[in-house]
N, C-alpha and C positions, 0 to 999 in steps of 0.2 A: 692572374686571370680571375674573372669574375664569376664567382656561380652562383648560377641561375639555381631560382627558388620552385622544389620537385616535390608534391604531396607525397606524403610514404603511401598512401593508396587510392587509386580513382575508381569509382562504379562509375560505369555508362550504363546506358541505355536502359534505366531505372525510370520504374513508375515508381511515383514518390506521394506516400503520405506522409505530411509534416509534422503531423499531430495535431493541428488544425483542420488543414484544407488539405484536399490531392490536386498537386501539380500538376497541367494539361499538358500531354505527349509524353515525351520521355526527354528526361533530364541527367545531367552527371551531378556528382556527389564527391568532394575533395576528402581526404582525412591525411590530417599532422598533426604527429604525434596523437595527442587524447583528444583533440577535439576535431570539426568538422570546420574546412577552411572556404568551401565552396559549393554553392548548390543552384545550377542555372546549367545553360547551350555551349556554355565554352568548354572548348577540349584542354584537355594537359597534358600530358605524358607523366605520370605518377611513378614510383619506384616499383607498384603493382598495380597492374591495368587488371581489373575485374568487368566485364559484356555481363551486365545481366539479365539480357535479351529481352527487356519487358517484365520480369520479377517487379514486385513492389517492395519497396525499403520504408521502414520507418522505424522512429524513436522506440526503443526499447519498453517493452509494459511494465507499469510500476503496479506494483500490487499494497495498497495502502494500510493492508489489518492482518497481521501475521500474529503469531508468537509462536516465532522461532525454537526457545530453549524447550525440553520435553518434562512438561511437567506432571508427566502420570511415572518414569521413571526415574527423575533424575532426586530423589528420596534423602542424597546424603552428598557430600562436594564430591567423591571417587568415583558416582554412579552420574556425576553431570559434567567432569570430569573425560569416562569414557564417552556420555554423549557427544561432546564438544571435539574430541578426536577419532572417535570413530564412525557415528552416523554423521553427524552436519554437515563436513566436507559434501556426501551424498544427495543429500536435502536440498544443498546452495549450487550445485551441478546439476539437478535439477529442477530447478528453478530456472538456471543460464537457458538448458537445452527446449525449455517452452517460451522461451525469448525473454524472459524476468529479466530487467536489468537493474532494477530498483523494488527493496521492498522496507516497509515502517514495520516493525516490532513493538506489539503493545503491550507491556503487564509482563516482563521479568525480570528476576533478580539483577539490580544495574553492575554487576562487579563482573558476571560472567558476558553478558550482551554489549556493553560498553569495551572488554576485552576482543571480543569478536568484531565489533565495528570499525575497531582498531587494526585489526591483523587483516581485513578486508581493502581498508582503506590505504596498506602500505602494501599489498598484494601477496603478503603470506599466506594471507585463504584468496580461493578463486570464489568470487560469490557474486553478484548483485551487489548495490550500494545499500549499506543499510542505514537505516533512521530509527532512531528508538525513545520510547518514552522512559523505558527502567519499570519500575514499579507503578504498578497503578493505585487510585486512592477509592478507597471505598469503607462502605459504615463498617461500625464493628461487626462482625460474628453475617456479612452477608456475603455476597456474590463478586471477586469467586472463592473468596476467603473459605467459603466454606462447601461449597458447591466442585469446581472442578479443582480443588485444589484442598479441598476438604481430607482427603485421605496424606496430606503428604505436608505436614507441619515443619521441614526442612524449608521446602519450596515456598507454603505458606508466609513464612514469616520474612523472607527475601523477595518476595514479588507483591505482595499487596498490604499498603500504608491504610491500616484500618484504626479510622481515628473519628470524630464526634467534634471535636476540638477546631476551633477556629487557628489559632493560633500555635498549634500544638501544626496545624495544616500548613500552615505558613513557610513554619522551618522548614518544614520537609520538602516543600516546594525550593525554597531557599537554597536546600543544600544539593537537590538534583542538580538544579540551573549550575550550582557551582562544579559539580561533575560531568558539565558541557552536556547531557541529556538535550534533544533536537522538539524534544515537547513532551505535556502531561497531560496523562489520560485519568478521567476521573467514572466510577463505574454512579451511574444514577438512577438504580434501577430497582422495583419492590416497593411492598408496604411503606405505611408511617408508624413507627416504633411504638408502643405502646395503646394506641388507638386505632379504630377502623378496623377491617375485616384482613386478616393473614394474608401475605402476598409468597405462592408457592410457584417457586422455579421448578418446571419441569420437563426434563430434556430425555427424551423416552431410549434412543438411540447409545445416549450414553450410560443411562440407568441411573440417573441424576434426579432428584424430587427433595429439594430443600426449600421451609422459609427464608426470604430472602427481605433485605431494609433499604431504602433511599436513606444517600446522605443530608444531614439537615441543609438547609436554603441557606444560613449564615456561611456553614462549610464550603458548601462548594461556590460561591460568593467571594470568597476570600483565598480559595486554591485559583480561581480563573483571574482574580485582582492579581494575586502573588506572581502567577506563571506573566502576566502579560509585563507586570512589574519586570520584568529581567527578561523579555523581548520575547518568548516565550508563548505557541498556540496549547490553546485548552480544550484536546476533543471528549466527547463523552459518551460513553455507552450508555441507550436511552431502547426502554420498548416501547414506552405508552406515551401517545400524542399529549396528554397535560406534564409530564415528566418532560419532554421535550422542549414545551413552551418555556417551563420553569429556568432551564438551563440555559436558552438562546437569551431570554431575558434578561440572566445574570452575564450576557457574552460571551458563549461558545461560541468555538470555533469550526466548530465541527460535529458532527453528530454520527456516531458508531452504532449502526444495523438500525438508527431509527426509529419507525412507529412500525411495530413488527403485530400486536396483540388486537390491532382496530384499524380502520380505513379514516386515513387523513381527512378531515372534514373542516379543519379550522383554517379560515385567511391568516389570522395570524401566527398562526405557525408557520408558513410560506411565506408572508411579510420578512419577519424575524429571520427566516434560513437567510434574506437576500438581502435584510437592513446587516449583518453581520458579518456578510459575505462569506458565510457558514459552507461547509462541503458537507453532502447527506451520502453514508456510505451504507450502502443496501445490506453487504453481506449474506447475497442470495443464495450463495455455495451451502450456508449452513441454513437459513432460515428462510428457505421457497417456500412460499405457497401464494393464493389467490391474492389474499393482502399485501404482502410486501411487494409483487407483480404490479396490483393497482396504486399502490403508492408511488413503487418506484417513476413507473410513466407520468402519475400525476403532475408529483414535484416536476421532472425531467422536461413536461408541455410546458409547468409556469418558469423555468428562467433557470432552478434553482442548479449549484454547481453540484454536479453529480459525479462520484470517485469511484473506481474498482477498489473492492479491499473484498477478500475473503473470509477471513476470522481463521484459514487455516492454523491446522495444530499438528503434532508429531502422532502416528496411531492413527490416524482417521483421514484419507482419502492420499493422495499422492502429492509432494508438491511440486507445483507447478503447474498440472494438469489439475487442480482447481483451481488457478487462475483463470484458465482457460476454461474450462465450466462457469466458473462466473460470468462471463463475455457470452457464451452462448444462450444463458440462462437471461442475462440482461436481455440480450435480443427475443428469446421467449417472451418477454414482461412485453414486448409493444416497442421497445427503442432499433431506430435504425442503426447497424453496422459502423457506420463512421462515426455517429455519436456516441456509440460504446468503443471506439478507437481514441476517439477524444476523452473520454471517460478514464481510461486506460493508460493516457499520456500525459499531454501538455494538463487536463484538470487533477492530476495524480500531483502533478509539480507545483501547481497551486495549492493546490489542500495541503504540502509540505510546504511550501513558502523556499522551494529551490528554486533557482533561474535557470540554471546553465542543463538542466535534463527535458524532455519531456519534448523535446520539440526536433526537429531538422533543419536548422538553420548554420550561416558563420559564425563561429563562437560557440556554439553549444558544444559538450560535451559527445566524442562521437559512441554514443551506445547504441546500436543501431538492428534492427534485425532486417534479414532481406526473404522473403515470403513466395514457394513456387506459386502460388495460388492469390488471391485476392478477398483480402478478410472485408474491402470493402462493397461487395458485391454478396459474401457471406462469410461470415464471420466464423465458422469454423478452420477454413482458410488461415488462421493462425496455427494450426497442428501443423502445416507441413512448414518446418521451419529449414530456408536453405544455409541461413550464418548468420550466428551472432555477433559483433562486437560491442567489448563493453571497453571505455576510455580508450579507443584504438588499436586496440588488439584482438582479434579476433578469436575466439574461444571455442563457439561451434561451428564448423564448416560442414554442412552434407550437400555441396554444388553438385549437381548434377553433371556427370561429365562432356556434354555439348556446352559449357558455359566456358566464353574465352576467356582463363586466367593467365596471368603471366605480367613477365618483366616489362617496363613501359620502355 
């Protein structure tokens, strides 16, 4: 006997954004095994038939700027340790439960996050996909070497490659790449050493006020050559619109929270985001205000690809639910609803350089959330989350019980 080929799960009667565009009327949604096998009018009889009466489903939110490990306690390996089996399971559950299905880790220790992305990836933790840079590179004796990471010379010395050295930068790019790191993040941020007037980071909220150094132009020149040398994107933590310019010039790939300190006025900084095919990530969770609002929409009217990333941290707001402040906060700044969905998605998958996430199509990976409400109409419409799946298996379910589930 021959048998016939049966999705392990159908949505019907789905409004669908794709992470693109939204689909006109209502559509079905195939899923086999981990990925998503059909998305169009034809019916099937699936092994479970989900009605989702008009719900909207889409691609799971990637949240592009984390750092996951906790680096205000985790002081000694026993104390990051208990982090890693005590809270993070909590952290990465929610993350799932505000629809996270993918987030990038910027700036830690790569022996602890590397292990994690590992135990993720074969499903021993339940979490989101994760993407990590490992350590970040930044000058000597600056930010966050010395700033939020300042108090805790364990963490310090594991999460931030504070070097001056062109070559000395190299290796070190060298040997992430050879311990499969997914990209490197380079901090570019502060005074110039020895000349010019003091450049003082000051973050009031966290009780943070240190000088802080850009790394030289040779350096970071030579970490963005290294990383692309071994296939390898190079994003970078930037505040000031000439510190910005500097680094898209040498070939970034990306740009972390921005021109945060002054309102974007140069063409060629917007040139450069789009000769580079650059991603500009706001990180409005941690650094709203009037300027990063006016910037964000600026870049966002000329072209430029625009990413969700937070900068959340352990201690300081909830995760998950600043993913979802970020989205709301985007839409504060002036951007429409679907463009911070596309923000959110399929430009999350580009600024990572993954295929198979970010979207809802055949072939994609099915990470999927299903939404009572309509974030594209208003975007807080993403709190009320009805289920998640991540690679086909569904994680959160809260269906409302008029929704027809069952055996096909």
């Amino acid at each position: 006997m021959i048998e016939h080929f049966q999705p392990d799960v159908v949505f019907t009667n789905a409004r669908v954004f794709d992470g693109r565009e939204v689909h006109p009327g209502l559509v079905n949604v195939e899923v086999t095994g981990e990925t998503v096998t059909a998305v169009g009018h034809a019916e099937s009889i699936g092994k479970r038939r989900i009605d989702l009466g008009g719900r909207l489903l889409m691609p799971g939110l990637i949240d592009c700027h984390v750092h996951l490990n906790d680096f205000y306690n985790a002081t000694a390996e026993n104390f990051m340790e208990a982090y890693l089996n005590q809270r993070l399971p909590q952290n990465l559950s929610d993350l799932l439960s505000a629809g996270v299905t993918t987030i990038k880790s910027v700036g830690d220790p790569a022996d602890y996050i590397l292990e994690t992305r590992d135990k993720l990836a074969s499903g021993a933790l339940c979490g989101p996909r994760l993407y990590t840079t490992g350590p970040c590179f930044t000058a000597v004796c600056s930010h966050p070497a010395t700033t939020v990471y300042g108090h805790n010379p364990w963490y310090r010395k594991r999460a931030a490659i504070e070097t001056e050295s062109a070559s000395q930068a190299r290796d070190e790019v060298k040997r992430l790449a050879e311990r499969g790191v997914d990209a490197i993040k380079i901090i570019h941020h502060g005074g110039c050493r020895g000349h010019g007037q003091p450049y003082v980071l000051t973050i009031e909220e966290l009780n943070l006020k240190a000088e802080i150094f850009r790394l030289p132009m040779d350096v970071v020149e030579a970490i963005i050559d290294e990383a692309h040398r071994h296939g390898l994107k190079a994003t970078v933590h930037t505040f000031d619109q000439d510190a910005a310019i500097d680094v898209l010039e040498a070939g970034a790939d990306g740009l972390e929270h921005g021109v945060v300190n002054e309102r974007v006025t140069s063409d060629r900084f917007i040139d450069l985001l789009k000769r580079n095919r650059a991603s500009y990530v706001p990180t409005l969770w941690i650094v709203a205000s009037e300027v990063t609002y006016a910037n964000l929409k600026l870049l966002s009217d000329e072209g430029v690809r625009v990413v969700l990333g937070t900068d959340s941290f352990c201690g300081h707001g909830r995760w998950g639910e600043n993913t979802l402040l970020e989205a709301e906060r985007m839409v504060e700044a002036g951007i429409a609803p679907v463009d911070v969905l596309r923000m959110g998605t399929s430009h999350g998958a580009e600024h990572l350089g993954v295929a198979e996430v970010g979207t809802v199509a055949p072939g994609q990976l099915a990470d999927l959330v299903v939404l009572n409400a309509d974030p594209t109409r208003d975007i807080r419409a993403l709190r009320d989350v009805a289920m998640v799946m991540k690679g086909g298996a569904v994680v959160i379910e809260n269906l409302a019980t008029n929704a027809s589930v069952g055996a096909g």
